[in-house]
C-alpha positions in Angstrom: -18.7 38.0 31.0 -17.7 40.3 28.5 -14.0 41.7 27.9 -13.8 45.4 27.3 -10.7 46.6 26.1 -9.8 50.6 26.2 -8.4 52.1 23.3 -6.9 55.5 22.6 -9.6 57.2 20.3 -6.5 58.3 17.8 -6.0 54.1 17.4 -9.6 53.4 17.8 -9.8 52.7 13.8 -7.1 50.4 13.4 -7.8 48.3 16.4 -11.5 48.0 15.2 -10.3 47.0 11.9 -8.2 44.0 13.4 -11.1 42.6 15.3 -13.1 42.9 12.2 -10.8 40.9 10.2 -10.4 38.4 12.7 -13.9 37.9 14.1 -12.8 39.3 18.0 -15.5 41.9 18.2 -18.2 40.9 20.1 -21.2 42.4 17.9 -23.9 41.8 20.9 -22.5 44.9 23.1 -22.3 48.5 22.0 -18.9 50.6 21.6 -18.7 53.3 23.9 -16.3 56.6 23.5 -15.6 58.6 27.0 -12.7 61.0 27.8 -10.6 60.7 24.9 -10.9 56.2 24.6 -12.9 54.0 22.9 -14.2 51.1 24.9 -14.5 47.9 22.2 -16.4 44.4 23.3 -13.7 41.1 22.4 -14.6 37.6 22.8 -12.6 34.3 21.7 -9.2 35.5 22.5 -6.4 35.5 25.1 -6.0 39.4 26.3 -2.3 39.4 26.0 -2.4 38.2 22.8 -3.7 41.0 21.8 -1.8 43.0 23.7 1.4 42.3 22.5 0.3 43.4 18.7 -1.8 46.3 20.7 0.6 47.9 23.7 -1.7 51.0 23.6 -4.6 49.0 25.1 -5.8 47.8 28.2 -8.6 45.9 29.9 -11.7 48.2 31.1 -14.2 46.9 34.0 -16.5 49.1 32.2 -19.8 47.5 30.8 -21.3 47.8 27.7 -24.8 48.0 26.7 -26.5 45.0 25.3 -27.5 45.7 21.3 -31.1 44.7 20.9 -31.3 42.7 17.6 -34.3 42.7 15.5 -35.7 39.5 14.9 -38.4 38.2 11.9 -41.0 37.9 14.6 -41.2 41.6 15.0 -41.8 42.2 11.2 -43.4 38.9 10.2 -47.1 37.6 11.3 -47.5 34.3 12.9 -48.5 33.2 9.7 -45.8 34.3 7.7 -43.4 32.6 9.7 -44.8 29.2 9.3 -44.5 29.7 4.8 -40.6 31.4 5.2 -37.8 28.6 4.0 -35.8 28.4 7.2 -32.8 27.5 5.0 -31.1 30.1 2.8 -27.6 29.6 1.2 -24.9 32.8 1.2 -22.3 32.8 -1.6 -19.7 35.1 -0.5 -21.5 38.5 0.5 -24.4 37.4 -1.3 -27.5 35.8 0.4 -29.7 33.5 -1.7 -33.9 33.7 -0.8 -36.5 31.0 -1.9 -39.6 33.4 -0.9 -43.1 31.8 -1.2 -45.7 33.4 -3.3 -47.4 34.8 0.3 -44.4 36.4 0.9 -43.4 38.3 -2.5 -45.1 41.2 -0.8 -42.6 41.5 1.8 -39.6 40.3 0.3 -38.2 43.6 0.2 -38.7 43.9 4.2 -37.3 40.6 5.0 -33.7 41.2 2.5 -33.4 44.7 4.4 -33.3 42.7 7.7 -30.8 40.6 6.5 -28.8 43.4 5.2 -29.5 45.0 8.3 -28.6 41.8 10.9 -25.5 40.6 9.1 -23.3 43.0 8.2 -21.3 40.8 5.5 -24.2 40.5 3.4 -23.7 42.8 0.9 -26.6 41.3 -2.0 -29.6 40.0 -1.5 -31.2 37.5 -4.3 -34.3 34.8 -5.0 -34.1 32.0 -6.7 -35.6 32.4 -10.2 -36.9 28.8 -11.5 -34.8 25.7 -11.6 -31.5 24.9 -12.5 -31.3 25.1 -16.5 -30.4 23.6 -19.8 -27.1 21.5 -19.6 -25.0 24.0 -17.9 -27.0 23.7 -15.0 -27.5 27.3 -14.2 -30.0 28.9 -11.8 -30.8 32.9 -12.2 -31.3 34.7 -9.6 -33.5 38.5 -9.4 -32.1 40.9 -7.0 -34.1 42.0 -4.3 -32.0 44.2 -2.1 -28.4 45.7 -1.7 -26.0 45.8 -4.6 -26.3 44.5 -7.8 -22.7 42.6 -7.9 -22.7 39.1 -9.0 -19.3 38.1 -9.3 -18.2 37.4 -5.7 -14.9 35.3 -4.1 -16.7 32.7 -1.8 -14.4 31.0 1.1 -14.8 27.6 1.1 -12.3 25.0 3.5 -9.6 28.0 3.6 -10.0 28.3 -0.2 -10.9 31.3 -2.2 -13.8 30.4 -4.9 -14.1 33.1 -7.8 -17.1 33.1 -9.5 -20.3 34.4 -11.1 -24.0 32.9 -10.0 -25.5 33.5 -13.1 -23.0 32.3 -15.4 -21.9 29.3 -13.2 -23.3 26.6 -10.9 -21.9 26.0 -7.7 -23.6 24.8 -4.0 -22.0 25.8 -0.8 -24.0 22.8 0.6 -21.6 20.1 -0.5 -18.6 21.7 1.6 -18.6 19.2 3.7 -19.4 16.5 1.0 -16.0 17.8 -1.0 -13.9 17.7 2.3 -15.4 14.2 2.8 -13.9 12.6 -0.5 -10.7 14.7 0.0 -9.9 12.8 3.0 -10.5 9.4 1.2 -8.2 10.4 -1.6 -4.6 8.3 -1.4 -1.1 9.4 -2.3 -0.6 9.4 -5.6 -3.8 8.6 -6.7 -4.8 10.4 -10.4 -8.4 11.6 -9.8 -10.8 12.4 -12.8 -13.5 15.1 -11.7 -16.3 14.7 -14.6 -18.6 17.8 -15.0 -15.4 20.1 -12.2 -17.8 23.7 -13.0 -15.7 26.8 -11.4 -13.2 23.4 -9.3 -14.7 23.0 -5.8 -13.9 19.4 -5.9 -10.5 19.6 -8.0 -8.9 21.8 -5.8 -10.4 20.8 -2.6 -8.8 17.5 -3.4 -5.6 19.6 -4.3 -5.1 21.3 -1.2 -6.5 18.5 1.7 -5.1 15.1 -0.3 -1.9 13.7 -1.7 -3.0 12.8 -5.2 -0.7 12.8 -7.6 -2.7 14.3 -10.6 -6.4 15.5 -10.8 -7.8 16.7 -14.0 -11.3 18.1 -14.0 -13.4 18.2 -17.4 -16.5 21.5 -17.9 -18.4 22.1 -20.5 -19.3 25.2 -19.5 -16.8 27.8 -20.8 -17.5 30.3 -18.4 -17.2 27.9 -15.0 -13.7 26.8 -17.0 -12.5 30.1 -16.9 -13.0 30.9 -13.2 -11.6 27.4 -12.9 -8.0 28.4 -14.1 -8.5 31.6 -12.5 -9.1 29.5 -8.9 -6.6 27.4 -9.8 -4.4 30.1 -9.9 -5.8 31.8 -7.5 -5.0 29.1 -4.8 -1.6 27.7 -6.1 -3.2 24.7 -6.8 -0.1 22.8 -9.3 -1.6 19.5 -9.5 -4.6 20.4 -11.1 -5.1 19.9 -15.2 -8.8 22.0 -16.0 -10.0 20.8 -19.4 -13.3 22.7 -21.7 -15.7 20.8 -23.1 -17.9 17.3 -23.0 -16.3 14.9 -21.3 -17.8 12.1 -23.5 -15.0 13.7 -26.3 -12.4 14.9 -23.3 -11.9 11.5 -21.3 -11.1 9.7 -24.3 -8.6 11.8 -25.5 -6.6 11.5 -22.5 -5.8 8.0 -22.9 -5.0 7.6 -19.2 -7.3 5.2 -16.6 -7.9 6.6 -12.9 -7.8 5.5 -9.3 -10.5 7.8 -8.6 -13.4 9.2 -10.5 -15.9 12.0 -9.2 -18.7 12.3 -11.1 -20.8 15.7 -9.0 -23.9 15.7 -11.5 -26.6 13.9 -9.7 -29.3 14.3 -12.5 -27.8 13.0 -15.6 -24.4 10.9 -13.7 -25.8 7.6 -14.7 -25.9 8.1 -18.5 -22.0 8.8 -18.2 -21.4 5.5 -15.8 -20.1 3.5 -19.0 -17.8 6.2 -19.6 -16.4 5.9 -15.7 -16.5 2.4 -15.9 -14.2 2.2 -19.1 -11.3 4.5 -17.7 -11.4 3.4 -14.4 -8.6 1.5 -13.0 -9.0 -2.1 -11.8 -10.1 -1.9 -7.8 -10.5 1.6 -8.8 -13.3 3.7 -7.1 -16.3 5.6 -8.5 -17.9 8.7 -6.7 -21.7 8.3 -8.1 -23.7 10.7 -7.0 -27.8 10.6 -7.5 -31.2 12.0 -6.7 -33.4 9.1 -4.9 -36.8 9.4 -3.2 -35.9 8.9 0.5 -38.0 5.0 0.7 -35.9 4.0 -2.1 -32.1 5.1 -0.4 -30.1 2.9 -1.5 -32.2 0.7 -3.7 -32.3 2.8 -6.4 -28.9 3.9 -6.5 -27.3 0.8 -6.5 -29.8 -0.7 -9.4 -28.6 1.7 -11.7 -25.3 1.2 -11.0 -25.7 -2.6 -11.3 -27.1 -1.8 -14.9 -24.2 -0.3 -15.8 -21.6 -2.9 -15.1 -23.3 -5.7 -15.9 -23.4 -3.8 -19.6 -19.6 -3.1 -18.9 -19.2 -6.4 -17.8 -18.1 -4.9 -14.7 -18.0 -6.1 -11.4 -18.6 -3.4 -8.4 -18.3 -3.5 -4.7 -20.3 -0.6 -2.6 -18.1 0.8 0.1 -20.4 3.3 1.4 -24.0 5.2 0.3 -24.3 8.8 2.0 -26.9 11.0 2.2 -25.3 14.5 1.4 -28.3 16.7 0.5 -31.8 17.1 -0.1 -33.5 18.4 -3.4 -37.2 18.9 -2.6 -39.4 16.9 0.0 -38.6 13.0 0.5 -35.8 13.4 -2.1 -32.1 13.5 -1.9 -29.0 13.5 -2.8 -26.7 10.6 -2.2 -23.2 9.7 -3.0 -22.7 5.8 -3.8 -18.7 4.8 -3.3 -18.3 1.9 -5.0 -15.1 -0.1 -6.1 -14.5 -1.8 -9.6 -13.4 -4.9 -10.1 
């Protein structure tokens, strides 16, 4: 069942305008004008809701046309459809590709369908390469739509400012940052090693109690849009530092309850440094890449390497799986305790 809601064409605009915002149009059935009114499809609210913001509308028993969509199957081959990446990531208005080498051909055909299906992507990209070089930065080569880069990307009801070519950042590990927010105590001090544009810093700000966080980038450009978020949130607990946090950390001359360390290629060569400024029964966020048969072998072996160095004793609290980086290999989080 479908509600229909009539609308005086004169207030047609700024009724469309609320739904839109709000995510109440029901973008499956048509809009229909007759006789002076404009008939609009609603789902996922109470009628009189709306009614009390809207008195100049009413409910319609008159039925909308079904939109058909177009899918991939009517511009792809049966073959082309098996070699597509099912997965895709969208930053703000931007949608990210991976397209196979028998698909370059069509690339421009499949980004105008996207542009075409979901009206919020504005930009449509491919991945260019790997991440690179110790800012970690992947490029990206536009494909469709406009050429805009620099996007505000909502994230757990925050606004994230930045740039994709100048700055890292995966809207994969949402969850994962929502995850350690909820583990974080009051008043805990939190160190966020390698914080990029803050996801995690102010993640933890908003959802957590902690007392203090300070997160450490070495990339000035991801340190910029990490003031500007700060900012741009009212985060006030939050201390953003620039530079390498081998040079930062000890500079602060403070120990943690909490360390994050997001930077699952290189983390393990900066486990000493963790291990030195972290508070006794303290806990370490270490995340890694592991081939799936050796989850959590492998994980926990370099992290025993590292203590018994610090002469540090550890206590794993939990291993989670919170990604994957190519076949049979992901991306885990080890929560340990030091003692």
């Amino acid at each position: 069942m479908v509600l229909t809601v009539k609308v005086p064409a004169k207030k047609a605009q700024e009724f469309k305008n609320y739904l839109m915002r709000n995510n109440f149009f029901d973008k499956t059935r048509s809009v229909e004008s007759d006789k002076g009114f404009v008939y609009f499809p609603i789902h996922d609210i109470d009628f009189n809701i709306l009614k009390k913001e809207f008195s100049y509308i009413n409910l319609s028993n008159k039925k909308l046309k079904k939109i058909k969509k177009e899918k991939l199957e009517d511009i792809l081959t049966k073959k082309d459809l098996k070699i597509l990446r099912k997965s895709y990531d969208v930053i703000g208005p931007i949608l990210i590709l991976e397209i196979p080498k028998g698909l370059i051909k069509k690339e421009k055909t499949i980004s105008k369908y996207f542009l075409k299906t979901f009206p919020n992507i504005k930009t449509v990209v491919k991945k260019k390469g790997p991440h690179l070089g110790k800012y970690r930065i992947q490029k990206y080569e536009l494909i469709a739509g406009e050429p805009k880069y620099e996007v505000i990307h909502k994230e757990n009801q925050l606004n994230l400012k930045l740039n994709i070519n100048e700055t890292y950042y995966s809207p994969r590990s949402a969850n994962e940052r929502m995850r350690i927010a909820r583990l974080v105590k009051p008043n805990e001090s939190v160190l966020v090693m390698f914080s990029g544009i803050g996801p995690y810093a102010l993640v933890l700000s908003k959802f957590s109690r902690a007392k203090k966080i300070i997160g450490v980038e070495i990339n000035e450009k991801a340190h910029e849009y990490a003031l500007e978020n700060a900012k741009l949130n009212k985060s006030n607990n939050i201390e953003f530092y620039k530079g390498d946090v081998n040079k930062i950390v000890p500079k602060l001359n403070e120990k943690f309850d909490r360390i994050i360390m997001p930077l699952p290629k290189t983390s393990v060569t900066y486990l000493p440094l963790a291990l030195k400024y972290i508070k006794h029964s303290g806990i370490i966020h270490f995340y890694d890449f592991s081939e799936e048969s050796k989850i959590p072998s492998s994980t926990i072996n370099k992290i025993q390497a590292a203590c018994e160095k610090s002469k540090r004793k550890f206590k794993i609290l939990k291993i989670t799986k919170c990604g994957q980086q190519s076949p049979r290999v992901y991306r885990v989080c080890a929560d340990f305790q030091v003692t």
